[in-house]
N, C-alpha and C positions, 0 to 999 in steps of 0.2 A: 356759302355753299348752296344754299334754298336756290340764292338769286340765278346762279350756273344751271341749276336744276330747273328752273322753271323756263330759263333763254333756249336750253338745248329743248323743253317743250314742247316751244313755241315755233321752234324751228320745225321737227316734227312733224310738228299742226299743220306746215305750209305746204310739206310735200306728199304728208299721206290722205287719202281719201278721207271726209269728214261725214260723206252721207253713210251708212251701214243700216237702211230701213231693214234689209234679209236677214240681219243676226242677229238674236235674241242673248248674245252670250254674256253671263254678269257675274260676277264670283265677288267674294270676301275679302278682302285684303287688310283688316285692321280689327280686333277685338280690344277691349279694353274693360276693367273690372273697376268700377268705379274712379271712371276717367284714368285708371291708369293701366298701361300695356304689362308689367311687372308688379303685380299689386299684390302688397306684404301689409301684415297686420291691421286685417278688416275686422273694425269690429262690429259693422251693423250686422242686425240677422237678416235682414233683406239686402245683399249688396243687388247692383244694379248694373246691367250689360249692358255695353254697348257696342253695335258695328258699322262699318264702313265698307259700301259693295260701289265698284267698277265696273262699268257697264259700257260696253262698245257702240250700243245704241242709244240715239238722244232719249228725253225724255223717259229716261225707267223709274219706276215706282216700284215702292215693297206694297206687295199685298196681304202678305203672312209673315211667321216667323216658327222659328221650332227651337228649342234651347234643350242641350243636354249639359247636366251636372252630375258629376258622379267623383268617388271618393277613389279610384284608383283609373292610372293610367290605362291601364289595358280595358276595362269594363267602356272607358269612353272608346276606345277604339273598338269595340265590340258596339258600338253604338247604343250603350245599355246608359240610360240615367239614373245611375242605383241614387241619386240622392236628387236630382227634379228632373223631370219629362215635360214640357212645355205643350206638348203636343202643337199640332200646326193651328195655330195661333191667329186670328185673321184682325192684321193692324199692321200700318205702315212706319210704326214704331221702331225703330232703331235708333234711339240714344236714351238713355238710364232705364233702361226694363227691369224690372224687381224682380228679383229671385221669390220664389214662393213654393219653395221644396221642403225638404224635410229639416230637422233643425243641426245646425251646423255647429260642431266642436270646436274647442280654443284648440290656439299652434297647432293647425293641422291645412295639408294642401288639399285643395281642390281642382276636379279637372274641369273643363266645359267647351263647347264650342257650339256653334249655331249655322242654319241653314235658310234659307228665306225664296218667297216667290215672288216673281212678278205680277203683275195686272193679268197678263195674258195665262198666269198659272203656270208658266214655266218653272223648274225648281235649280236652285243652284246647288255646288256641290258643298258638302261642308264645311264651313271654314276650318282654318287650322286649328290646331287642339292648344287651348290657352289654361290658365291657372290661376290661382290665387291664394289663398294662405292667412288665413282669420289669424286674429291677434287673441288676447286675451276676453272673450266672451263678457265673463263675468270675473268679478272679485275675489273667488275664492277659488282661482281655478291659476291663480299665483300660488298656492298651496303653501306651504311650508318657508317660502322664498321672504327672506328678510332683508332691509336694509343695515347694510353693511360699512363702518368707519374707520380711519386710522385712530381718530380722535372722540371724544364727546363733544355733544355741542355746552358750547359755553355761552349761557345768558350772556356774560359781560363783557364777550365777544359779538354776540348777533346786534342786530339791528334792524327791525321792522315798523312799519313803514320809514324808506330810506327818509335820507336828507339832502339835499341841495347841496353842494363843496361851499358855498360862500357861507352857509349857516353852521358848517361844521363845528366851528369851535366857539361858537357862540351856543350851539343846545347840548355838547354833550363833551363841551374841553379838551381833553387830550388821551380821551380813552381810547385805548385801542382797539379796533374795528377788524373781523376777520380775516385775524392773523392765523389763519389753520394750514398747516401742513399739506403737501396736495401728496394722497397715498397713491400705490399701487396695489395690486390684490392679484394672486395667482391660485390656484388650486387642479392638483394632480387629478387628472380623469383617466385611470384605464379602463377598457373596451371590452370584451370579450366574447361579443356576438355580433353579430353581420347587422348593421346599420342599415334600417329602411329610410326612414326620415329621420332628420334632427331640424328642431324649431327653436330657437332661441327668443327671448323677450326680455329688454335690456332698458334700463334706468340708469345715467348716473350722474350726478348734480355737481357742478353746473353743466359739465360736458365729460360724455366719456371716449375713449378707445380700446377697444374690445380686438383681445389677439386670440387665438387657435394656433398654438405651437409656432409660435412667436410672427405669424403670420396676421395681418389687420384686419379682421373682417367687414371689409365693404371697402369704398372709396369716400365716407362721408366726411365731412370736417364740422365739429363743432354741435356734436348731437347731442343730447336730445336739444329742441327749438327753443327758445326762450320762451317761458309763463312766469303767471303772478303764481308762483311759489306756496305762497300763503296757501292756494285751494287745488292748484293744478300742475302736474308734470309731466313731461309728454317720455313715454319707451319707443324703441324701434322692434321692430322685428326681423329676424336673419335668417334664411334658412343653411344651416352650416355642415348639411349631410356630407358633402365633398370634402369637406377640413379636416373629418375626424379620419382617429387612424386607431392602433391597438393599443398605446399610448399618448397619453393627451395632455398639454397645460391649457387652461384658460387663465388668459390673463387679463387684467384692466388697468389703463391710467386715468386718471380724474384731473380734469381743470376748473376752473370757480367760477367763469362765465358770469351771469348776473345773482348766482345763486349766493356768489358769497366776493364782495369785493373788497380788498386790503385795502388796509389807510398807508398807501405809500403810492410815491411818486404819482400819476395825475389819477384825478377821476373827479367825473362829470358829477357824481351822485355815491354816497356812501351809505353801503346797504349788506347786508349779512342776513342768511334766513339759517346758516348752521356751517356743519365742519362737510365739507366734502364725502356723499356717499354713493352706493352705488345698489341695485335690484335686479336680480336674474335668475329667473326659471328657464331651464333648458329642454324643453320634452322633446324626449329619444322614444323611439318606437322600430321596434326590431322582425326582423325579417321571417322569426318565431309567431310575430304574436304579442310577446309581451311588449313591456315597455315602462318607464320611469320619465319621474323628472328630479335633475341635479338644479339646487336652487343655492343662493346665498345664503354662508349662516356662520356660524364659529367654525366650522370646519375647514374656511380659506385661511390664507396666511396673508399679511401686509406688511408696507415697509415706506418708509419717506420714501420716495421717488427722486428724479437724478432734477425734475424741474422745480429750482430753488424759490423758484420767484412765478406768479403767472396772474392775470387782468386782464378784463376785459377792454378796463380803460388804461392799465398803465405798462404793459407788453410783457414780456416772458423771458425767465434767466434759465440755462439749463446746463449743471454742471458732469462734462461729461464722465471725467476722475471718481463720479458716485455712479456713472452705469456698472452694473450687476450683473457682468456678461452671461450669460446661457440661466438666466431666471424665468424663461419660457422654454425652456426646455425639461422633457423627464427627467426626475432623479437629480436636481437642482438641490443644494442643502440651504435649505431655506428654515435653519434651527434659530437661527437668528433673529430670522420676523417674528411677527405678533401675533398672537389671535384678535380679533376683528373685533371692536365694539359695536356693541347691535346698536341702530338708531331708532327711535321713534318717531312718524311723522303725523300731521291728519291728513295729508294731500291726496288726491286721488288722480289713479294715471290711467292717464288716456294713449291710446294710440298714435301717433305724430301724422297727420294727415296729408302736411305739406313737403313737399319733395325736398330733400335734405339739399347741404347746403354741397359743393365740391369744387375742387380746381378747375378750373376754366379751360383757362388757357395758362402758358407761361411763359414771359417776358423778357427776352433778353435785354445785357446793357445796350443800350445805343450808344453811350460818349462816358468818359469816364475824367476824372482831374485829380488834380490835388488844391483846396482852397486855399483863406491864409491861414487859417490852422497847423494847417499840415497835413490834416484829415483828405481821405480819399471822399470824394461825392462820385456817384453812380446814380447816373437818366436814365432812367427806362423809358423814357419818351408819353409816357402815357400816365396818366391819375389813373388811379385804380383803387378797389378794394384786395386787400387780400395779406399776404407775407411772405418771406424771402428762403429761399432755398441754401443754403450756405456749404460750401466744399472746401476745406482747408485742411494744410499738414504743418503742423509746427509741434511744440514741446510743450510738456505737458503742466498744465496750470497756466497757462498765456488766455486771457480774458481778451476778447472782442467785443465792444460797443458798436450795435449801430444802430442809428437815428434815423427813423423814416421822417418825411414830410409831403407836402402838396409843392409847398413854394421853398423859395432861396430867398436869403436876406441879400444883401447887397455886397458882401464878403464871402459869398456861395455858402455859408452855413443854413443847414437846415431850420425852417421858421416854423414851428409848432404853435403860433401864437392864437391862431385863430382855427386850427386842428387839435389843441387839448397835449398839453406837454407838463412833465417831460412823461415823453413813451421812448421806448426802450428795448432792445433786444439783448442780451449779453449771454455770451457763448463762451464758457471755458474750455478750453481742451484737455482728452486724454492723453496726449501725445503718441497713442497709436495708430501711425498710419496714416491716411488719407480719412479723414472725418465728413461725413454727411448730415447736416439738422437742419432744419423748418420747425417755427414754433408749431406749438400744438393745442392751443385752450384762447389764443388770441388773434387778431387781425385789426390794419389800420389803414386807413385813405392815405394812398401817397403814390406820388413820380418817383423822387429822389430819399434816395438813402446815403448819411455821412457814415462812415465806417472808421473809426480809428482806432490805434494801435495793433495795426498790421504790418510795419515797415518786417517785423522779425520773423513771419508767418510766409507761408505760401499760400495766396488766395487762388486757388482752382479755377473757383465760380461762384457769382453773386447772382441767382435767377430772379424773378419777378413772380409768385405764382398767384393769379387773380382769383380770388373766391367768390363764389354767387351763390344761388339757389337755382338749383340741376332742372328746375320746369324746363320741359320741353318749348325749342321754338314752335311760334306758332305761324309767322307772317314775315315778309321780305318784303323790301321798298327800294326802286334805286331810280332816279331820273335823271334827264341829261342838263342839269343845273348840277355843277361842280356843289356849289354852296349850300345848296338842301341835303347834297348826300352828305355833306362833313356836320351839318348839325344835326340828321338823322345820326350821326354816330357820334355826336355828341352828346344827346339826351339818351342814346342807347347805351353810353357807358355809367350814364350816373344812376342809369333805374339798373342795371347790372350790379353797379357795386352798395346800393342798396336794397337789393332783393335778398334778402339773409332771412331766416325763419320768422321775422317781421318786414314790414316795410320799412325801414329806417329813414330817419333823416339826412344823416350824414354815415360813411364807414368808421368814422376816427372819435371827431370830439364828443358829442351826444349817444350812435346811434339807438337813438328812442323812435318806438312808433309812433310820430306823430301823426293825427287819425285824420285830417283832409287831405292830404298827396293820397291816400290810399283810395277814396271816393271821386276826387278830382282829377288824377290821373289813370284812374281803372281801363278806362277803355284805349287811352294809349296802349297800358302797356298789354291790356289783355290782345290785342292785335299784334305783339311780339311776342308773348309767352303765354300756354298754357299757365292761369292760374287759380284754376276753381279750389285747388286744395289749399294754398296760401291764403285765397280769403275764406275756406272753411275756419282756418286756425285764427284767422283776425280775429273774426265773427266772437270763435272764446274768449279769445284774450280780451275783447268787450267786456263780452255778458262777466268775465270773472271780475274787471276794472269797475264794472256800474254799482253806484251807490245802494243804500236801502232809498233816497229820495228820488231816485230816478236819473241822477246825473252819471252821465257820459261822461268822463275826463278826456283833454286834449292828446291824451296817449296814452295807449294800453300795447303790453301792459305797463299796467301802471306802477311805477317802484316810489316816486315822489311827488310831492308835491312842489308847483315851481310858482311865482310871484302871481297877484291876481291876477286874471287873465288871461295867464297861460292854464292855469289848472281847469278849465270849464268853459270852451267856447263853441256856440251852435254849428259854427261853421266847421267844426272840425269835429263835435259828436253824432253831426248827423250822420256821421260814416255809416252810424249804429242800423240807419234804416235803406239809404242807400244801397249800401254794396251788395245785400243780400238779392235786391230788388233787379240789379243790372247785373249780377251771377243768373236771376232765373232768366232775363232778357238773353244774353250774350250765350248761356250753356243749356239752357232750359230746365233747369236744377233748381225744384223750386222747395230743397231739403230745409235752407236756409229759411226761410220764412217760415219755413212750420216749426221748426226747434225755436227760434227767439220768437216768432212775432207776441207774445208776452208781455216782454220785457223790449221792445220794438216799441209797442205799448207805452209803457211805462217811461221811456225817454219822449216821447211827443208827451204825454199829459203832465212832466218835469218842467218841458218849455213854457207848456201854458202856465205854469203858476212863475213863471219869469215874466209872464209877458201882461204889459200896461195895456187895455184896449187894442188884444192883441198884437201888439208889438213889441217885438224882444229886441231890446237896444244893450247888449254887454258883448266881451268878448273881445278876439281879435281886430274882427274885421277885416280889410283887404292887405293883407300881411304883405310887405313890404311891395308897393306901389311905387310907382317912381311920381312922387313928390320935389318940392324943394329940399328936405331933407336927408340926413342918412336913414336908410329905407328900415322899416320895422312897421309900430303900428302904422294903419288906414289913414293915410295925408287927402286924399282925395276924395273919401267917398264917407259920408256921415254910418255910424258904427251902427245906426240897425236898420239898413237897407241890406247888407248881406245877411245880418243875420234874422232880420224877419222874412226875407226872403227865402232864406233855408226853411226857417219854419213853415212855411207855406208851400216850399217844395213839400216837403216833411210829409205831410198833412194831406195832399195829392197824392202822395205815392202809398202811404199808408190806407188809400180809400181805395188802389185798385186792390193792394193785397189783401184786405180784407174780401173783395169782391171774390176773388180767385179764392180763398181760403172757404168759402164760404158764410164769412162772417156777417150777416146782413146788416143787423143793429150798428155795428161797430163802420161798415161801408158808408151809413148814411151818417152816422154821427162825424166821420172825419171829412167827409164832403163839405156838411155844413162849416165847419169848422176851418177848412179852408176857402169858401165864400167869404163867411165872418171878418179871418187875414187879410185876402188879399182889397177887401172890400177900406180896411184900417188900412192897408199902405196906400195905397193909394190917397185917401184922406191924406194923408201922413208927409207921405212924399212926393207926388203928384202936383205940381205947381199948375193950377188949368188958363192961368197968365199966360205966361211963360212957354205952356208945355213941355215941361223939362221935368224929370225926374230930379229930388236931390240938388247939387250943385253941379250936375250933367258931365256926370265923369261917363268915362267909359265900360267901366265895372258897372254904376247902376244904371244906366241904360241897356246894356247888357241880358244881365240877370232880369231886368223887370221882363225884358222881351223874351230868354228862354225859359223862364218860370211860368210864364203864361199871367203875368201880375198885371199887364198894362191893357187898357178895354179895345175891346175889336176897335173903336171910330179912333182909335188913338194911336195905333202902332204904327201907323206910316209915318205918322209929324215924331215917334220917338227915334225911329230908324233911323230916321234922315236926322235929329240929330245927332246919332251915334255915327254917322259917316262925315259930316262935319267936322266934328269936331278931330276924329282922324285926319281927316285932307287940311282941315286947318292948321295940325300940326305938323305938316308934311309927311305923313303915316308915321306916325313914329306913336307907339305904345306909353299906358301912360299903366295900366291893370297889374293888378298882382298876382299873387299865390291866388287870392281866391277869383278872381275876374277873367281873368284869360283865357282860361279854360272856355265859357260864354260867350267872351266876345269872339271866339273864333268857330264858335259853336250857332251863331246867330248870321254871323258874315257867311260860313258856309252855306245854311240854310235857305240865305236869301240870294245864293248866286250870285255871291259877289268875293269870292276868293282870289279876282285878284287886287282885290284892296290887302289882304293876309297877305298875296305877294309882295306888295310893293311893301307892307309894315314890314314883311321877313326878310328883305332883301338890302335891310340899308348895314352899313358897317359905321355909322356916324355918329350914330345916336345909341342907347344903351338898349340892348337886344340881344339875340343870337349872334348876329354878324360883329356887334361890339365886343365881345368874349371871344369869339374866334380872334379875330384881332387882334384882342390882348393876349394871345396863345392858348387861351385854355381850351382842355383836353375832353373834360368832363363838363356837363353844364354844371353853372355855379350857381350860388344862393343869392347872387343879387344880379338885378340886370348888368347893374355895373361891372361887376365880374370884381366887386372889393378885395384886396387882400384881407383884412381884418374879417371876413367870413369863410365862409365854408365854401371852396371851389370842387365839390362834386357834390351835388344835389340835384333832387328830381323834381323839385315841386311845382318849378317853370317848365314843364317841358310838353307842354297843350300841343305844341305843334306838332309832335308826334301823330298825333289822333287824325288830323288834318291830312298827312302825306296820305293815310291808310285813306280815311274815308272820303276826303274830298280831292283833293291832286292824283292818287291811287282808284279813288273811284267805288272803292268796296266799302257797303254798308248792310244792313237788312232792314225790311219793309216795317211799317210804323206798328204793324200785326202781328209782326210775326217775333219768334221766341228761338231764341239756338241757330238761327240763320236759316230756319227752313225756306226762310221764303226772300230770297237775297236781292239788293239791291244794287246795279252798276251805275252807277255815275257820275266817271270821273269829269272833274271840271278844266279842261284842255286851255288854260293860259297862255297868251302870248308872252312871249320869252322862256316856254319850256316847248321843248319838241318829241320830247317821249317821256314815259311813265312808265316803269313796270311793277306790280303789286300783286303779294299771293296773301291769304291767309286760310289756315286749317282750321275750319271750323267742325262740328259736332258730325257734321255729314260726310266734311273731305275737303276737298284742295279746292278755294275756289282762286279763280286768277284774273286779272284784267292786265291789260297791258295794250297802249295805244302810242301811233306814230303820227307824227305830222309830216309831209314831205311831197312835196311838189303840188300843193294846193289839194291836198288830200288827205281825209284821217281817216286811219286805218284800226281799227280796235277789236284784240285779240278776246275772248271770251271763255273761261274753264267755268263751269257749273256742277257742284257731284252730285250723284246718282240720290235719288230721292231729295232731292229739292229744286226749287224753282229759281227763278230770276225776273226783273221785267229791267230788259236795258232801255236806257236814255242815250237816242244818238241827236248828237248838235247836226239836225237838219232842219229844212221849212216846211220838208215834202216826201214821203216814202221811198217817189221814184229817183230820189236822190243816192238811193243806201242798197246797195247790193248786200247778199252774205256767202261768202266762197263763190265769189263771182256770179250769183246768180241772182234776177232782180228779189228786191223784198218780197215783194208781193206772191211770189212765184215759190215763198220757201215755207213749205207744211208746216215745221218745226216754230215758225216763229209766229206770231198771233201778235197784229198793228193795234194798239189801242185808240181806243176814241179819245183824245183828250182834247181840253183848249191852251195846253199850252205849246205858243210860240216859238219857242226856241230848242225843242226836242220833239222829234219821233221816238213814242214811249213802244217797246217791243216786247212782248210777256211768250220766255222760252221754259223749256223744260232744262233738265242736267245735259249735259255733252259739249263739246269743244265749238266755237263760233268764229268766225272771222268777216267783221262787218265794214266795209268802207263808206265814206261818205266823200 
């Protein structure tokens, strides 16, 4: 859609006037409350605005700002800020401006909107009237609201910290593991006065859904987000004034998620923190004046629910012969449930930051068969995350099995082998009618689903429904190479069906957050999707995973522990310092580094007591590398060049944030500290023979060269052997999980992308084009595209980054923070003849888009309104590069730089539309 959006543009661009020096006209188009347009349960007391102004004429800049917040709708339309007046404001600030009004109550809405000037003083008109909706403040403003059970928790049912399935019956035999009942809970609410607001604040462990008079409220799947349980549980917040009426049920179902997983059928990791429960304060405020809050307590009723079976790892049974028809309805004789067991927890709950998880899209069958079973198989043509819709009418008590998968075995039965089996869906019927059910507490990676025992059924419809995490797009990519646009939507399906309230690894067998795809992939996917609230919630599920000694585990959160190596590896705990670092870069949100940097801290001076004269040699290493072997540990690259390497990045990055924090002591002490590093690797790894890093893999010639490890006299002789050793392989990749990212982060760099072409463009050798080949859908977890692994994964998928910043053209300046100050240029390869690229950054839409065609390149230009640009056009000479057909030189708006390089005229604009030929 973006892509249509941005083509009809550009078309636009071509036939309407571009100069408009007479019109000053600029208006508001975008607010946002803490990066979000819809923002529900804030808990800071400073939330922070943001806007987005349109401006007809090039080059506009904010000169002021004016910000109204007030507690009722009508007061902001009266232009009254009964709760902050900003006054006009003189700063060119428009993204995270902190509220600094009066203090703001829990579940309650707020109104606001902002107005700003230009340089010239001009004023725009108001923007539209936006809101937001504080969550729970403080602790005791849950009041009376308790956690609510079908069940007690049973010690000899839980299990903390989990275990690994292969040690299962090796540490704890054949005890059974959270076997707890999944409840339902309802409770009768009449009305009797005119409803102003109602705010809702919902908990329920592992996942809930929350109904208003048997209606769903919201469209989420799988709430609240996964944490480490032990310390932390995330509520949503609703606002449900619309739902209610003069009689009311609320009701809840409860799924086990990672809170509580049964010892049946598969699972990755067995783990139990209790019985399924749930937390809800509802504050109502009435059109009087008064007001209350209805919370959880002995006063609900409960009942086993109709889903017999449910797993995060081993899938969902749900018998419909136990639905309780009209139990969400008033005046329900509900004598037969329970009163609630109150639960006791220590956890404390936070507001869910990250954009819930929801249906995508949905999938129809494409081909459908019968194997040698007998069993029906259903293609949906595509790997995916998600679960199945199911429409049938037969008689009642007839059970349906079906079996997702990724792959087919050789007899068309589905192959769970190397996806976590057996998983499972099974569906009995009421015999009422025409039946509708979607599981509700699970989700699995899969193409194909086997179905059997349906010959006596009428199957309506088997849909497809893909679940993700609802972040907004942020960026589009499409070029005129057939084959880049099919592996752009092949590493866009695998970071899709991994983006779930964690970054996951896989959707099926594992999905655990593994913590380097999250660091190492961040700027791919942040160029596809808004996702500063996804990595606000990493960021916790860190700090809640890190030891008392400092150690970062390979994934958080963290529920187990897995064989040495996996549990504690630099290159996958640096996430710890990392992500924060390239959130304040990428959004300018620099919230992150002041909450952890502490404990930020405390994982860099962990490494140092790892590390031997500065060098830290354990851990993964370059995870699955194409070696001579079946791919896992580092084949090619000695095990602490990545990871001293990290540490040294580490160590760099820690010394500007200290700089930016103010921490002066701490800025010079981590400087020295990475001198000290990289001064040992070098010793270390440095052959001055040779000049070769290592044993001159392409990971550690790489890393030494984007890390900044190899010395100014040395970086030509390491380059040149990093393109060697490529061209000697006839471009064919040799990097992993941890490398690739680098080395295509170093090639771009040095303008030389199209050696990345010709690495990206072969189908012979194991890569992109070897996967597509072998049909897959989703990128997979080995270059090879193995069946015995995981075929949807993101951890390969570097070149994403690549299409945005270097083929696409869009980057920002080495200075600059949130994209103020943005970067075009794209690297126009032979054998591609157009590019088009958008991304939405903190300011607005910026776009590039370039044609080749008749011995001429044509490159289209969008910049938003308070921010800058300096484009790069492939010429020798100014008077080569027209803009809107007019010479360069000759165009106000665009400012030639001085530079000495070669092979570009560099051009420093302001915001507004460009169209420049060469």
């Amino acid at each position: 859609m973006r892509n249509n959006i941005c083509f009809i543009f550009f078309l636009l661009l071509a036939v309407l006037p571009v100069h408009s020096e007479n019109s000053s006209h600029f208006s508001i188009y975008e607010i946002t409350c803490e990066q979000q347009v819809e923002s529900l349960g804030i808990e800071s007391r400073s939330p922070r605005f943001s806007w987005k102004v349109t401006c007809q004429q090039r080059g506009y800049r904010q000169s002021a700002y004016r910000i109204l917040v007030a507690d009722t709708e009508d007061a902001l339309t009266a232009d009254k800020g009964t709760v902050w007046d900003s006054g006009m404001f003189l700063s060119s600030n428009s993204v995270l401006v902190p509220f600094q009004g009066k203090e703001l109550h829990s579940a309650t809405r707020y109104y606001w909107k902002v107005k700003v000037w230009n340089e010239a003083g001009a004023e725009s008109a108001w923007s539209r009237q936006g809101s937001f909706v504080t969550g729970m403040m403080k602790e005791r403003d849950w009041g009376k609201a308790q956690w609510i059970a079908l069940e007690k928790d049973d010690s000899a049912k839980n299990l903390y910290p989990g275990i690994h399935a292969p040690l299962v019956r090796k540490m704890i035999g054949d005890r059974k593991v959270g076997g707890y009942k999944l409840p339902m809970f309802r409770k009768e609410l009449p009305i009797n006065k005119e409803v102003k607001e109602a705010i809702v604040n919902i908990s329920g462990l592992g996942h809930f859904d929350f109904y208003i008079n048997g209606e769903k409220v919201g469209n989420h799947f799988l709430d609240p987000g996964w944490t480490n349980y032990a310390k932390t549980a995330l509520y949503q917040t609703f606002d449900v004034t619309a739902l209610l009426k003069k009689r009311n049920v609320m009701g809840v179902m409860l799924g086990n998620g990672f809170y509580n997983v049964p010892r049946e059928r598969y699972f990755k990791q067995l783990i139990s923190f209790g019985a399924p429960k749930v937390k809800l304060a509802l504050s109502l405020k009435y059109a009087d004046g008064s007001s209350e809050v209805v919370v959880t307590d002995r006063s609900w009723k409960v009942c086993e629910s109709p889903i017999t079976y449910s797993s995060i790892y081993g899938g969902e049974d749900y018998d419909a012969g136990k639905y309780q028809v009209s139990w969400m309805n008033p005046g329900f004789d509900d004598d037969l449930w329970k009163t609630p067991v109150i639960a006791k927890t220590g956890m404390e709950l936070k507001s869910q930051v990250s954009a819930p998880l929801t249906v995508r899209d949905i999938l129809p069958v494409v081909r459908k068969y019968k194997n040698s079973k007998g069993n029906w198989v259903f293609d949906f043509g595509q790997n995916f995350s998600g679960i199945i819709r199911l429409k049938v009418k037969g008689h009642s008590g007839h059970k349906i099995t079906m079996k997702p998968g990724e792959l087919l075995e050789k007899d068309s039965t589905v192959n769970q082998r190397a996806s976590g089996g057996p998983y499972l869906w099974n569906y009995t019927l009421s015999g009422k009618g025409v039946e509708e059910w979607q599981p509700q507490f699970t989700y699995y990676g899969f193409r194909y689903v086997e179905v059997s025992d349906i010959e006596k059924l009428e199957l309506i419809e088997l849909a497809g429904m893909h679940t993700t995490n609802s972040a907004p797009e942020a960026g589009a990519f499409s070029c005129s190479l057939p084959m880049f646009n099919k592996i752009y939507e092949l590493i866009d399906w695998s970071i899709r069906s991994n983006l779930a309230s964690i970054l996951t690894d896989c959707p099926h067998r594992e999905k655990l957050g593994w913590l380097e795809v999250a660091h190492l992939m961040q700027h791919a996917m942040q160029y596809r999707y808004q996702l500063d609230g996804l990595y606000s919630k990493v960021m916790g599920d860190i700090k809640d995973s890190q030891t008392q000694e400092g150690i970062v585990p390979s994934i958080a959160p963290e529920y187990v522990r897995f064989a040495d190596g996996f549990e504690n590896s630099p290159e996958w705990g640096s996430a710890f310092i990392i992500i924060p670092w390239y959130v304040y870069r990428w959004y300018g949100d620099k919230s992150l580094l002041s909450a952890y940097y502490p404990y930020m801290k405390r994982y860099l001076e962990y490494l140092s007591t790892r590390a031997d004269n500065y060098i830290v040699a354990y851990g993964l290493g370059d995870w699955f590398d194409l070696g001579p072997r079946h791919p896992g540990y580092s084949q090619l690259t000695s095990n602490g060049v990545t990871s001293t390497g990290m540490y040294y990045y580490n160590a760099s990055i820690m010394s500007q944030i200290a700089k930016l924090l103010g921490e002066e002591k701490d800025e010079e002490r981590f400087t020295q500290l990475a001198t000290c590093i990289r001064k040992a690797y070098n010793e270390k790894f440095y052959n001055t023979a040779t000049k070769q890093y290592d044993r001159n893999s392409q990971t550690a010639n790489a890393i030494s060269l984007y890390f900044g490890l190899v010395e100014e006299q040395n970086r030509e002789v390491v380059y040149q052997n990093l393109i060697n050793d490529i061209k000697n392989r006839n471009y064919a990749l040799t990097s992993g999980d941890i490398g690739y990212r680098y080395l295509l982060r170093v090639l771009e760099e040095n303008g030389d992308s199209d050696i990345i072409y010709k690495m990206n463009t072969k189908y012979d050798v194991p890569g992109y084009g070897w996967q597509l080949a072998y049909g897959a859908t989703a990128l997979t977890e080995s270059w090879q595209a193995y069946g015995f692994v995981s075929n949807n994964h993101c951890m390969l998928g570097h070149l994403m980054e690549w299409f945005f910043s270097g083929l696409g053209g869009i980057s920002q300046q080495k200075e600059s923070v949130g994209f103020k100050k943005v970067k075009i240029k794209p690297q126009m390869l032979i054998g591609i003849n157009s590019a088009s690229t958008s991304y939405t950054s903190p300011y607005g839409d910026i776009a590039c888009r370039w044609v080749r065609k008749f011995g001429k390149i044509r490159l289209y230009v969008q910049i938003p309104a308070n921010s800058e640009a300096i484009v790069y056009l492939p010429a020798k000479a100014a008077e080569e590069i027209t803009e809107s057909g007019i010479p360069l030189k000759d165009v106000g708006e665009c400012r030639i730089l001085e530079t000495h390089n070669e092979n570009y005229i560099l051009v420093s604009v302001g915001s507004g539309n460009y169209i420049f030929e060469v």
